[in-house]
C-alpha angles and dihedrals in degrees: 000000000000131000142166098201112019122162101168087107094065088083093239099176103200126177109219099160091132100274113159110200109186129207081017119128085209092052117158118190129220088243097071127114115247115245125248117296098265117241101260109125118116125253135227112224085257077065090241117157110250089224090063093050100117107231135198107245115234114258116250121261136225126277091009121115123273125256130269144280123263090229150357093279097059099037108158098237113237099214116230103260099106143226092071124195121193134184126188147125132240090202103118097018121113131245100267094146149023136173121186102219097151091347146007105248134188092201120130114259134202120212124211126181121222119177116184123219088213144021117273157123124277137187119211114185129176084182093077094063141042104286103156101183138068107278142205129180136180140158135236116213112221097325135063124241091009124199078257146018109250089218128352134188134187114166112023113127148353113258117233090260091065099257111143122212100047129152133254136166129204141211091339118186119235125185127210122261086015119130109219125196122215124211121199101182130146133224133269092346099324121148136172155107117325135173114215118213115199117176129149124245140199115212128202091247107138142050115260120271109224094046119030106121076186133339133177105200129230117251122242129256093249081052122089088267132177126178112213118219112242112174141134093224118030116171087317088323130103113219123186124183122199128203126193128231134179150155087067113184099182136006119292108256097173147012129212121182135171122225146123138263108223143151138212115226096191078254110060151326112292137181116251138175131220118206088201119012107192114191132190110227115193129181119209146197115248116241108194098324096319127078110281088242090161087066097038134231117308098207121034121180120173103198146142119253121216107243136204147145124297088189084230104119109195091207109293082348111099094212103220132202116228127202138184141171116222120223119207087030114240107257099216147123099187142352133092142312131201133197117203121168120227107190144078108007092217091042104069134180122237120193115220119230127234139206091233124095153037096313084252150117142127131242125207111208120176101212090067132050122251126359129307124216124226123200102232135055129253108227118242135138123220105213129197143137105308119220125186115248119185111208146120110322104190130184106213097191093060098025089226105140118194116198124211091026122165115254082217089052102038114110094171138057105318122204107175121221090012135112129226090240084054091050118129109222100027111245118273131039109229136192158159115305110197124180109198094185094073092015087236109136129179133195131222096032127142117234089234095070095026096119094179138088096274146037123193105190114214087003144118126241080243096056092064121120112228098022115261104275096036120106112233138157149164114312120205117209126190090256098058102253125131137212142168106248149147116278082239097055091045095040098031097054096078116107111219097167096050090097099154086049112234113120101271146069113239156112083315086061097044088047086059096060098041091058085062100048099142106007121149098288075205093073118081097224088060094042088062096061094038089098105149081060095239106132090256157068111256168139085280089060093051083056087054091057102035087060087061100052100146142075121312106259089232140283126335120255143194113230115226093202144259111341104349120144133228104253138124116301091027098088121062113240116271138181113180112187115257131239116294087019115144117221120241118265100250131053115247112281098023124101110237117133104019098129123201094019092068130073102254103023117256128204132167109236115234142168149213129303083008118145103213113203114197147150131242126204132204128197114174099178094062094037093246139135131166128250127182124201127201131191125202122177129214135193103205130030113290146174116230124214127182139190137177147125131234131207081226152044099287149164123225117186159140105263105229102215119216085231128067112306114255094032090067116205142172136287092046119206101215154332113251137187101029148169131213104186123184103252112284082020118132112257110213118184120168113177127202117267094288120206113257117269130071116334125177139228143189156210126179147169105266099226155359102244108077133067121241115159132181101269129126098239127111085220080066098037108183104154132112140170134190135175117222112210124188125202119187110239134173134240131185121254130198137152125318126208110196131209087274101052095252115137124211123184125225102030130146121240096239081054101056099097086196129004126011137196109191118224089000136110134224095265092065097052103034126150086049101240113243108278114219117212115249126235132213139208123169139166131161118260114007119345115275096210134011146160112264114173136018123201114183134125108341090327115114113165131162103214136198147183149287115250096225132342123028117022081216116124127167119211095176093143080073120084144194114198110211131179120229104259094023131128119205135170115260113199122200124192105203111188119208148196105210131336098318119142115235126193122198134204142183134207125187121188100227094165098041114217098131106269132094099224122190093245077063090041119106116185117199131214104281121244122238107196109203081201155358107311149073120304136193131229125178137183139149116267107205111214106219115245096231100042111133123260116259155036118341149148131293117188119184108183130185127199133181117242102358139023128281104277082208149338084260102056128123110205140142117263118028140050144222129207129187123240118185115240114216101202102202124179109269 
């Protein structure tokens, strides 16, 4: 695929799995696209990838039920007796369907039918079978096919015949009477043979009944969910969140709450788990609708919860129920509770949202002052011993008030031993009712039985803005502010004939046009100006502008039609720059600083403390996406920080050069750290104290998916902004020895391009010691093949491997002792995910001079698993006659497919490890 400005080389891994993180500056919503499937299938040696391999669907067996429909129309129905379990093949079907929910696909698909008798939960799972192909599943809700899946899933397990990227769903909700179809389909053009696992569940999704004093549930994984950081160290920042309660009968004796454990990389959202995840629960007063912080909490426990799991799985996230018993109880009828973990700093609690309510809580960040307010609820239940009080029960929607009501009956506001007529305030909460329609409006109704447009609660008919009869609706402007107003105010506040720009009609707007009497009406910029219609620029369209000498009557707006309201999710996103912003240096839709994808490199010079206002462009259909690239140069060591918003999904970030840091080149290896903000959402990016000289950074449209074309208008929003601040910092220096043994004093670490000794000089590491190349083997998730146990000349380790990064390990504390002349086994344990070759070698330095040449080189017989598991090579390794005494290197290295083209090289699948060689006389 082309494209002008790509940066999905640039191995940005990002999590977009729907995690919400609120109050966080590197929030992510449950709206956003999936990236691209990352490259990660295995390869034959004809480089072909593994997942376009055809392969022979398995025959049917007995007893199992029989395969899918085609269509829809033909959906094999499930029957209602769970659990279901269901065998077939695609192999042979046609293309009906397809949802993107990570990718488009053209592979066949099969279609099932499943109506439930009740509502309920299910789990559906291709991972517990043998399925043996790339899957993808999704449901349709009551139509098929419907404008939408109801949930969808791509990558989710490994069967348990070893095939990755199979599909699983989790805790789906079902409701009764309702006909589901269910979609088995594969990705890009896969097809096989899947077994299909259906079972009801029952998730731990509610408080419990006998004992909430009050509970706001979580929501569910096919829901619009978020889970909100609240942790007392997150990557080097403290984050607090706050929910309200209130209407408290009795003291709080316990506390349940819903939420993930999860850990950001740099790189991306990860599943974690805590052993002991100890939390700090605070309750709070109340100081005008927020927790009275400036007073601090009333009632502190550190404890630790009992955990377990709710059987909801928010994608790759187990979502977990937590529980806890208060002693002393909590003495309080209202206030605030928050929930912080203590724990693991790279396990961190996340707390899940809920529907239920009052669309409010509070974040503690402490990296700004005070407190800032979110717009949603965290789900939790406060649980104690609950007594029957008889009272008024009202209804203040309705203002009905009912005396003597049950506690335990009362679905509306409860005050206990009180009367309606004592009631403060008074039941029912009444209004103005206007109909605009016929301009008739009424007071001191109840919204309940208000049958017109508009409702004002607790107000007059003369308090209405507009005025009852008028139309009026949500108005849009540029800077992303909203009002109600008349199509005519929202409409009519653009100024076309401001064409010098300043406010006002007048002699400078006339001038304009004058200076483009006769110009080509072909062009666009004369067409604009041709307002009287006449095929040219003229003294008619003088006259136009002349009868609308006068201010301008405001911004223009875009009218979001009859009777909306101003709210979130109206208005399109918008991100105007700010005062004292600088525009970007090229104009929307050219190419011209987009560094290391263009020949030569480009990049748009900036300083410090700058606010950079540009544009980004999408085109899908040509592959393309804009990023713009941006180089600033210091002369001391600084810390970078840098904060913005998009219109868009976008990446901000620090470009990570392949050369030395500091002396940027091209190719680059990555973009950390990052940021990959909702639109309108704050960017926040602070690097590590950097070495003085030019450093890069980066913001780029997020995807390839939307489009997002060059056009002034907020529906296309296309705009960002972001500030770049610098703070001086200080790093250590010491000696360098470079590849070539020299030694130079007073160098940064990010500079040595090589070794480095921090805080020492030269004369205490001359001679440089010999510098070994370094390997490297990555792959995204857990390692698919490594080497697991060596066996050689006295030296016998069971091995592992890295958590993330390079699948490099030394060992050198461990030694083999040879004689010169000798030949001795050497024995290599290669551990592997599925039927992938693997071919070791082994270099040892005998005539140490610090690189592993191929006269030092030994490969051994390759090893062809017929499965998943640890397999064995052997071969004789011949020590020279004439190799020098001493201590020296030993490199074993192990690749997929073919074998390592050198000790040196940096490839995907396989791994390598150092052993020291101790050469004795025979």
């Amino acid at each position: 695929m082309k494209c002008l400005k790509m940066y999905c080389c640039l191995n940005i891994l990002l999590l977009c799995t729907g995690i919400a993180l609120a109050g966080s500056p590197t929030s992510m919503d449950a709206s956003m696209v999936f990236p691209e499937k990352a490259v990660s299938s295995k390869s034959a040696a004809s480089n072909v990838p593994l997942e376009e391999i055809a392969r022979d669907a398995k025959p049917h067996q007995g007893g199992m039920i029989l395969q899918g429909g085609d269509t829809c129309n033909d959906a094999i129905d499930l029957g209602t007796a769970l659990p279901i379990f269901v065998t077939g093949s695609t192999v042979g079907y046609t293309d009906d369907y397809d949802e993107a929910c990570t990718q488009a696909s053209t592979s066949p698909d099969v279609v099932y039918s499943f109506t439930p008798t009740s509502d309920m939960y299910v789990d559906l799972t291709l991972c517990a079978g043998q399925t043996d192909y790339d899957t993808k599943m999704y449901i349709y809700e009551g139509v098929c096919p419907g404008e939408a899946y109801y949930v969808c899933s791509d990558d989710s397990c490994t069967s348990a015949a070893g095939q990755d990227y199979v599909s699983a769903l989790s805790a789906v909700f079902l409701t009764s009477g309702t006909t589901y179809y269910i979609v088995i389909d594969g990705y890009g053009s896969n097809e096989g043979y899947y077994e299909l696992n259906i079972d009801e569940v029952f998730p731990i999704h509610s408080c419990p009944q006998d004992n909430t004093l009050f509970g706001q549930a979580p929501v569910g994984p096919n829901d619009d969910w978020s889970h909100g950081i609240t942790e007392l160290d997150w990557n080097g920042t403290e984050l607090k969140l706050f929910e309200s309660f209130s209407g408290l009968t009795n003291s709080i004796e316990g506390m349940h709450w819903w939420g993930v454990m999860a850990f950001n990389s740099g790189f991306s959202w990860l599943p974690c788990t805590e052993s002991n995840p100890e939390v700090l629960i605070e309750f709070w007063a109340d100081a005008g609708g927020q927790p009275d912080i400036t007073n601090g909490p009333l009632y502190t426990y550190n404890i630790v919860p009992s955990m377990m799991s709710s059987d909801f799985n928010y994608n790759s996230f187990e979502g977990l129920y937590f529980e806890v018993d208060f002693d002393p109880v909590v003495p309080m009828a209202s206030g605030w509770v928050s929930i912080q973990g203590q724990g693991d700093t790279d396990c961190w609690h996340l707390w899940t949202n809920s529907f239920d309510g009052d669309s409010s809580h509070y974040v503690y960040d402490s990296r700004i002052p005070g407190l800032e307010s979110q717009e949603d609820d965290r789900s939790f239940c406060l649980t104690g011993t609950v007594e029957e009080f008889f009272g008024a029960c009202c209804d203040d929607s309705t203002g009905q008030c009912e005396d003597n009501v049950s506690s335990f009956t009362c679905t509306g506001r409860f005050m206990a031993d009180t009367l309606c007529a004592d009631l403060d305030p008074a039941c029912g909460r009444p209004g103005a009712c206007c109909n605009d329609g016929t301009g008739t409006c009424d007071d001191g109704v109840f919204e309940v039985n208000c049958d017109g447009t508009r409702f004002l609660l607790e107000g007059l008919c003369a308090d209405l803005d507009p005025t009852c009869g008028n139309t009026w609706g949500a108005c849009c402007y540029d800077d992303g502010t909203c009002a109600v107003v008349s199509p005519d105010e929202c409409e009519g506040g653009a100024c076309p004939f401001d064409l010098d720009g300043n406010g006002a009609v007048g002699p400078g707007d006339v001038g304009v046009v004058k200076n483009n009497f006769g110009c080509d009406i072909n062009l666009p910029e004369c067409a604009a100006l041709d307002f009287d219609s006449n095929g040219a620029v003229g003294p008619g369209d003088v006259g136009q502008v002349k009868n609308n000498f006068g201010p301008c009557a405001g911004p223009a707006g875009w009218y979001q039609g009859d009777w909306t309201e101003c709210g979130e999710g109206v208005c399109p996103c918008a991100v105007p720059c700010p005062e004292g912003g600088i525009p970007e240096a090229e104009e929307c839709g050219e190419d011209a600083n987009s560094g290391c994808n263009n020949e030569p490199p480009t990049f748009e010079t900036i300083n410090c403390g700058d606010t950079i206002c540009g544009t980004l462009w999408i085109n899908p259909d040509a592959g393309q996406r804009d990023v713009d690239w941006f180089t600033v140069t210091v002369t001391e060591t600084t810390v970078f920080t840098m904060t913005g918003s998009s219109e868009l999904d976008t990446n901000f970030g620090l470009i990570v050069p392949s050369g030395v840091p500091g002396s940027p080149e091209c190719p680059i290896s990555d973009v950390t750290p990052f940021d990959n903000p909702a639109p309108c959402g704050d960017a926040f990016v602070m690097t590590e104290c950097l070495v003085p000289g030019e450093h890069w950074f980066l913001v780029g449209a997020g995807n390839f998916d939307d489009n997002v074309p060059c056009a002034v208008a907020p529906e296309y929003g296309n705009r960002y902004t972001f500030t770049l601040d610098c703070e001086p910092c200080v790093l250590p220096q010491g000696a360098c020895c470079d590849g070539d043994l020299v030694c130079t004093d007073g160098v940064y670490e990010g500079q040595c391009d090589g070794q480095w000794f921090e805080a020492q000089l030269c004369a205490d590491v001359e001679p440089c010691p010999v510098q070994y190349c370094t390997p490297c083997y990555t792959e995204s998730g857990a390692p698919d093949d490594y080497i697991s146990l060596i066996d050689f000349a006295g030296i016998n380790n069971v091995t592992g491997t890295e958590p993330e990064g390079c699948q490099y390990i030394t060992y050198l504390d461990q030694v083999g002792t040879v004689a010169q002349g000798g030949t001795y086994t050497l024995t290599v344990e290669i551990t592997v995910n599925g039927s992938y070759d693997q071919y070791p070698a082994i270099w040892i330095d005998y005539n140490q001079d610090g690189t592993l040449d191929e006269t030092e080189r030994t490969d051994l017989v390759n090893i062809d698993p017929d499965g998943a598991g640890a397999y064995t090579t052997t071969g004789d390794v011949t020590i020279p006659v004439d190799a020098l005494l001493g201590e020296t290197r030993m490199r074993v290295s192990e690749r997929f497919n073919s074998a390592p083209s050198g000790p040196c090289e940096e490839q995907t699948y396989g791994s390598a490890e150092d052993y020291t060689i101790n050469i004795v006389a025979p």
